[in-house]
C-alpha positions in Angstrom: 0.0 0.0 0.0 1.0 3.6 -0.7 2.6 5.4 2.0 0.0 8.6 2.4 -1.4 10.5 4.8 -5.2 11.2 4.3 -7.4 10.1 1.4 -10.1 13.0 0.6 -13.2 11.8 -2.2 -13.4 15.6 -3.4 -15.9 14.8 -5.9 -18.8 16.8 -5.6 -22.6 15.2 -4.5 -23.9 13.3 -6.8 -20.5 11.9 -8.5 -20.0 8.0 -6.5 -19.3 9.5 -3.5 -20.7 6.6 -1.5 -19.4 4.1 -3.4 -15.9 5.4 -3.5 -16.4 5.4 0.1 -17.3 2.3 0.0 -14.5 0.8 -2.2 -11.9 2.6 -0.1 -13.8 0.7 2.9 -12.8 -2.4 1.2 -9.4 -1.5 0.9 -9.2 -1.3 4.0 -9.2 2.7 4.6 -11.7 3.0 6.9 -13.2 6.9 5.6 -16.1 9.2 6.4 -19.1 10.3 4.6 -21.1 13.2 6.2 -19.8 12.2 8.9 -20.4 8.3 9.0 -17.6 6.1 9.0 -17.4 2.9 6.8 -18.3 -0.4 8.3 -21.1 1.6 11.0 -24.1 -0.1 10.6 -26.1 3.1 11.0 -28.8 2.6 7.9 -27.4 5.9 6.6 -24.6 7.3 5.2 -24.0 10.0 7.1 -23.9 10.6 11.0 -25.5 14.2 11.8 -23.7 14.7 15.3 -20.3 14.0 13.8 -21.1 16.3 11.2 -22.7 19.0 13.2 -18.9 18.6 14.3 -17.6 19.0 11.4 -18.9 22.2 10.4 -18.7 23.3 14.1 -15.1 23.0 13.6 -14.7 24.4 10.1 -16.9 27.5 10.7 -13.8 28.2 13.9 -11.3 27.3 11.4 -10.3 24.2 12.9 -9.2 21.8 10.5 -7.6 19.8 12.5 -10.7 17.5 12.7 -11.6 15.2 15.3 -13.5 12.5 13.1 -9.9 12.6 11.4 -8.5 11.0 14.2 -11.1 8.3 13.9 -10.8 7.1 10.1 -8.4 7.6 7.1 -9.9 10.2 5.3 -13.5 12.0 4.3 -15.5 11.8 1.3 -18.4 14.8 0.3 -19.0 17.3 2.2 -17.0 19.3 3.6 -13.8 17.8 1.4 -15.7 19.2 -1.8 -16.4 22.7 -0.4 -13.5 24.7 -2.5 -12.3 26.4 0.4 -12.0 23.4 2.5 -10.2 21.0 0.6 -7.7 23.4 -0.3 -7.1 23.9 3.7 -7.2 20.3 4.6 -4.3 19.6 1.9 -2.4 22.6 4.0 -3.4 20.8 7.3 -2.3 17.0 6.1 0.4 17.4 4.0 1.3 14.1 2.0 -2.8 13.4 1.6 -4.7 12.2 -1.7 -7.3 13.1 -3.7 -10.0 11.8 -5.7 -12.4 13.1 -7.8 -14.8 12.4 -10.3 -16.4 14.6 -13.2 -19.7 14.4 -15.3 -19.0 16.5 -18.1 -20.3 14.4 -20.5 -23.6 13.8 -18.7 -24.1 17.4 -17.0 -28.0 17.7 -17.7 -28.1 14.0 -16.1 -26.0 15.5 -12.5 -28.5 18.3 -12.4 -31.1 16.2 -12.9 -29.5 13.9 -9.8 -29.0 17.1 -7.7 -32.7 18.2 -8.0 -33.8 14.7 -7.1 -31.8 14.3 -4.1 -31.1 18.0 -3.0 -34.7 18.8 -2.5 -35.8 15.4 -1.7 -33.9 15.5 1.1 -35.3 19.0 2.2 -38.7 17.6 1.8 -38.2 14.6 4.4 -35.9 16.2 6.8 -38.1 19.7 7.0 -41.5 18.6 7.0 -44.1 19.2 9.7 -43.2 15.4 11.2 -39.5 15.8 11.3 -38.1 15.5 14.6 -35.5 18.9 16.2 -32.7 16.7 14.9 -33.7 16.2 11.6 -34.2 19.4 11.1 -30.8 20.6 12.3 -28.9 18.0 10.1 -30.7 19.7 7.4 -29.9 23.2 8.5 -25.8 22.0 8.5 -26.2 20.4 5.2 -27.9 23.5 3.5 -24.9 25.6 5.0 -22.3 23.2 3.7 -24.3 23.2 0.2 -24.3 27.1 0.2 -20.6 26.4 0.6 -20.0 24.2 -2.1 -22.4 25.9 -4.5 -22.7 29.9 -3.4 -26.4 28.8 -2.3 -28.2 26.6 -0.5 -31.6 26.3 -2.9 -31.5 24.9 -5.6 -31.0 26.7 -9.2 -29.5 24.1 -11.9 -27.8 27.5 -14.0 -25.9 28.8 -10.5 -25.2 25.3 -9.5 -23.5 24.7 -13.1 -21.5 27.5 -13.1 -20.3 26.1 -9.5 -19.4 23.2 -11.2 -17.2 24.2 -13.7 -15.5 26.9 -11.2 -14.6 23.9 -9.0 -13.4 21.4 -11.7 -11.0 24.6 -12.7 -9.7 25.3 -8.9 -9.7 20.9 -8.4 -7.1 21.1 -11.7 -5.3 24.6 -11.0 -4.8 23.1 -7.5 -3.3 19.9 -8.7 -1.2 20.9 -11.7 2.0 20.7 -10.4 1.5 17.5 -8.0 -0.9 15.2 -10.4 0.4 12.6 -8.5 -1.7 13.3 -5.1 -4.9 13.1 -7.6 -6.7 10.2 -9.0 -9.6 11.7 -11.6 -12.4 9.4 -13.1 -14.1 11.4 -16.2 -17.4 10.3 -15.5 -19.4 8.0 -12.9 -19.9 5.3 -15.5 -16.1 4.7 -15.4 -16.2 3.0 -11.4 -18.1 -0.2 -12.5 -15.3 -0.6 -15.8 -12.0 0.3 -14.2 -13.1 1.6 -10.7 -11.0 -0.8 -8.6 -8.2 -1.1 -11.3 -7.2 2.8 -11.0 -7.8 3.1 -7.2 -5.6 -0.2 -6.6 -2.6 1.4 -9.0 -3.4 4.5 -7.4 -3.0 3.3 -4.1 -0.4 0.9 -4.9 -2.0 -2.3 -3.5 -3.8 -5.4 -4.7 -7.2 -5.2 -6.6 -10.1 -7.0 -5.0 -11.4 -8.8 -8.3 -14.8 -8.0 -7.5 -17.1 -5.4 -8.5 -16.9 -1.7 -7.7 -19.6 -1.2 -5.1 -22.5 0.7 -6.5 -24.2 2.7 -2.9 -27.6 4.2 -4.2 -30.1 2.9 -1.1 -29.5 6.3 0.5 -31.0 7.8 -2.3 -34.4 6.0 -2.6 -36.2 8.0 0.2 -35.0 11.7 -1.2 -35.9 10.5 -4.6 -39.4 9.2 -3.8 -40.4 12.1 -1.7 -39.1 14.1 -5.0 -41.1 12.6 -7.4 -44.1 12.3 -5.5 -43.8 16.0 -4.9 -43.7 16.2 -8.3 -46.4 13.8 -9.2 -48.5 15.9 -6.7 -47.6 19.6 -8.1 -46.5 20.3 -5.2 -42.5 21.5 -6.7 -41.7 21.8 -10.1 -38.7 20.5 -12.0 -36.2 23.2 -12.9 -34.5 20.3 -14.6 -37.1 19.1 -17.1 -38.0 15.9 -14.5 -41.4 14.5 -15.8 -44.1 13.4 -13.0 -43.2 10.0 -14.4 -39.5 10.0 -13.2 -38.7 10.1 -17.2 -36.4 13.2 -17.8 -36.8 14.9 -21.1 -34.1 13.3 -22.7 -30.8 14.5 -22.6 -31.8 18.1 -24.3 -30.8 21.2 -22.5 -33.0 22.4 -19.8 -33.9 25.9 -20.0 -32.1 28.3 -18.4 -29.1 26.0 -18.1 -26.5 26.7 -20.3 -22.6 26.2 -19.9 -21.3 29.6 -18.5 -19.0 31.8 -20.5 
């Protein structure tokens, strides 16, 4: 195995974070995301008091992180924030990165965004949500407003967000591109998923599939497209009641920023 100090998954929500995760869990490099560790049998994937922590911390300035001394590494948020990951590479020096990119399918990770993003808002902020739920959600909308410059939704603001951070993720990288392991596009973990990480990481490959984490997902997703069904939100992605998107045509008003 590769001699490193922490491992951070800075690929933003949406792109395999769970299943990199995952595979790194594997491995046998026990990392975090939102705040649960790998191997917890929590029913979630995250922990909302470790990451109320988290952001506790980061909003002080603390990146020193206590969850860090726990587990190998993070995956999410806040590793994908762009002023975060550039301060935990200051504060573990000799860490890795990985990311993953969806240029090719950028319509489709909107899509996934508005699906999950205010899924999620719809189950944890409802009228039967319990204090806690609705305090992981409050952390989670700050560390999206983080990430994106808001915390709502908006598929053109959240676009131009993504190409700003692929730009800082490369300009950061350019002169160390050995620290960094980049998969183009999601679709690339199930073909060669396990054969980069492993040459990456210098150890043996697993010969099994790349782990493929969507469960978390299902809830957000249903409460989405019920919503939807209901006309109670409206897709600003082109998302039909039906859960059939409009293709792959460009949605209005989203349009790769000049």
């Amino acid at each position: 195995m590769r001699s490193f100090n922490k491992i951070f998954i800075i690929a933003l929500p949406r792109c395999a974070t769970v299943s990199l995760c995952d595979a790194l869990g594997l491995l046998g490099i026990p990392t975090a995301h939102l705040g649960c560790i790998y191997g917890e049998a929590t029913g979630e994937h995250f922990h909302p008091q470790r990451l109320s922590r988290i952001y506790q911390q980061i909003s002080c300035g603390d990146y020193d992180l206590d969850i860090l001394h726990e587990c190998r590494g993070l995956a999410d948020y806040p590793a994908c924030c762009p002023s975060v990951f550039q301060q935990l590479d200051r504060q573990f020096p000799g860490s890795l990165f990985v990311n993953v990119r969806r240029d090719d399918d950028l319509v489709g990770w909107l899509q996934s965004v508005e699906r999950q993003f205010v899924g999620l808002q719809l189950v944890k902020q409802n009228i039967e949500a319990s204090a806690d739920e609705q305090h992981f959600m409050q952390v989670m909308l700050s560390l999206r407003a983080m990430t994106f410059g808001q915390s709502q939704f908006d598929p053109e603001v959240f676009l131009r967000a993504y190409h700003a951070y692929q730009l800082q993720v490369a300009q950061t990288f350019a002169a160390r591109p050995e620290v960094l392991l980049q998969f183009d596009d999601t679709a690339d973990l199930e073909i060669v998923g396990f054969e980069k990480l492993c040459k990456f990481l210098e150890c043996a490959n697993p010969g099994r599939p790349f782990p493929n984490s969507n469960t978390h997902s299902q809830r957000p997703q249903a409460a989405f497209m019920q919503a939807l069904a209901d006309g109670t939100v409206a897709s600003l992605t082109g998302i039909q009641p039906t859960g059939m998107p409009l293709g792959h045509s460009q949605p209005k008003g989203v349009g790769v920023p000049k």
